[in-house]
C-alpha positions in Angstrom: 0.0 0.0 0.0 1.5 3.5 -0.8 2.3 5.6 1.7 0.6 9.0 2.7 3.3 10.7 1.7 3.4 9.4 -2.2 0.2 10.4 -1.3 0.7 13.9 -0.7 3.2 14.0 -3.6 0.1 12.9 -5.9 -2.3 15.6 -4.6 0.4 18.5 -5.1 1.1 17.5 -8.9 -3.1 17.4 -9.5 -3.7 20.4 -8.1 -1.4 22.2 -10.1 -3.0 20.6 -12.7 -6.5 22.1 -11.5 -5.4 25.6 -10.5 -3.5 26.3 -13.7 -7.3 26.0 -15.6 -9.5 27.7 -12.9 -8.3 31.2 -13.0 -12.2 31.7 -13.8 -13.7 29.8 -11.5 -14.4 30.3 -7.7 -12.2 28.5 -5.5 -14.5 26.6 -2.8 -12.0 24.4 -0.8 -8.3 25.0 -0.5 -7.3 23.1 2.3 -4.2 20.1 3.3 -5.8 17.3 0.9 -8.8 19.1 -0.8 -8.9 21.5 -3.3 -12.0 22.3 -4.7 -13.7 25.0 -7.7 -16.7 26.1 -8.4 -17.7 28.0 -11.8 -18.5 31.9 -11.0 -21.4 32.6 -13.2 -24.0 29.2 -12.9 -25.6 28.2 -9.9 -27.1 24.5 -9.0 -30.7 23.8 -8.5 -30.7 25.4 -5.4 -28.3 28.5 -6.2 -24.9 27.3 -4.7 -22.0 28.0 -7.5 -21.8 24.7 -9.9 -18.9 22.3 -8.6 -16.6 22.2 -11.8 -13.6 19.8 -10.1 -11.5 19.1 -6.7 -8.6 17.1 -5.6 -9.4 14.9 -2.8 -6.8 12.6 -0.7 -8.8 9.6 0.5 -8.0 6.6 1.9 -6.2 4.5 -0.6 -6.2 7.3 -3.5 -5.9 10.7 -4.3 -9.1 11.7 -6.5 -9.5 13.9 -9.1 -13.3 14.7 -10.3 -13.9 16.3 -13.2 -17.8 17.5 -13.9 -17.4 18.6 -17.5 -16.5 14.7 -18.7 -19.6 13.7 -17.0 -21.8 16.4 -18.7 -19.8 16.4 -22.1 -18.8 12.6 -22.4 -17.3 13.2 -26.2 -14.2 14.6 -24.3 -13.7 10.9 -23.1 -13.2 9.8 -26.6 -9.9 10.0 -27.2 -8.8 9.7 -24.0 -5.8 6.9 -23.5 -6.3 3.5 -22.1 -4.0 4.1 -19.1 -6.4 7.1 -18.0 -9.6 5.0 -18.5 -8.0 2.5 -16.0 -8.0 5.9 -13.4 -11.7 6.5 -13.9 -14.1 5.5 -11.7 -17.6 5.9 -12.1 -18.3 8.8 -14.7 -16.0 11.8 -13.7 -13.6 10.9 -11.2 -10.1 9.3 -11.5 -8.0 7.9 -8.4 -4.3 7.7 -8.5 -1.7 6.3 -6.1 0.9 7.8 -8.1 0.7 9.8 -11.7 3.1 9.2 -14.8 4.1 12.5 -16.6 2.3 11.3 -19.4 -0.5 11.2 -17.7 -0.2 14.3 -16.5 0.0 16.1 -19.6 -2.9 14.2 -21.0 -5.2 15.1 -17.7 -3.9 18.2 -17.8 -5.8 18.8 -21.7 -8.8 17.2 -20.5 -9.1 19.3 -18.0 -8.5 22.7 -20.0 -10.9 21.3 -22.6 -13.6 20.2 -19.8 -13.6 23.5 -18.3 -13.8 25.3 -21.9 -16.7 23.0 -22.6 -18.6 23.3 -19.2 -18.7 27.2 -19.3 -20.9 27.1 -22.6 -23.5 24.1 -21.0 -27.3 24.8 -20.8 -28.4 23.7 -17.1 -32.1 22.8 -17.7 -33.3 24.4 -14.5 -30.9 28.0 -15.4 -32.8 30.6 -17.5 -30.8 33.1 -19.4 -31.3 36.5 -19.0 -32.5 39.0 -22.0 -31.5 42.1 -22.0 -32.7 44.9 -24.7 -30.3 47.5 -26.2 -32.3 50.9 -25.7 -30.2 52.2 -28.6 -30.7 49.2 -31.0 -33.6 47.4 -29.9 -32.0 44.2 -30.6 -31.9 41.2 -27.8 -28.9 39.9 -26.5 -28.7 36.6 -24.6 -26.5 36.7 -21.5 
């Protein structure tokens, strides 16, 4: 069984990862073996800020879950075998240690996921419409 130190190695190298893509999201959890963001302009059904990914050392893993590959599964596609073997369930991946390989290919998912998750219609989220006085035209926000 790894150690908790690999352990802690594994977290710091994932969240690097994570914060090099969130500089537009919300940071929710930043503390020794969690790191979580939120995105900074949805809301969830019941108007917390949408969880977009975390970092999470458990047990007998370090986790990494990443919503966008559960809401836009095409960016699972073309993903490697060796990082299919990480996932479990639909957007989370567990690692005792992580290859640099690995690394750079997580690390594309994840700036693609996020890029992909900030264009996503929530079914419960209405847009706002606002009217130009000058124009008259509507603009979706």
């Amino acid at each position: 069984m790894p150690k908790p130190a690999d352990f802690q190695a594994t977290f710091e190298i994932l969240r690097g990862i994570l914060q090099a893509h969130s500089r537009r999201l919300w940071l929710v959890v930043d503390k020794p073996g969690d790191f979580q963001v939120a995105s900074a302009t949805m809301k969830d059904r019941i108007g917390r800020p949408l969880f977009v990914a975390a970092v999470q050392i458990r047990r007998s893993y370090v986790s990494y879950h990443l919503m966008p590959v559960y809401a836009a599964p095409q960016l699972l596609k073309s993903m490697s075998s060796g990082l299919k073997k990480r996932m479990q369930g639909k957007s989370c991946f567990n690692f005792t240690s992580i290859e640099p390989d690995q690394v750079k290919e997580l690390s594309a998912l994840t700036r693609a996921g996020i890029a992909a998750f900030r264009n996503i219609d929530l079914p419960w989220a209405t847009r706002q419409v606002k009217v130009s006085a000058r124009s008259g035209r509507r603009r979706v926000r």
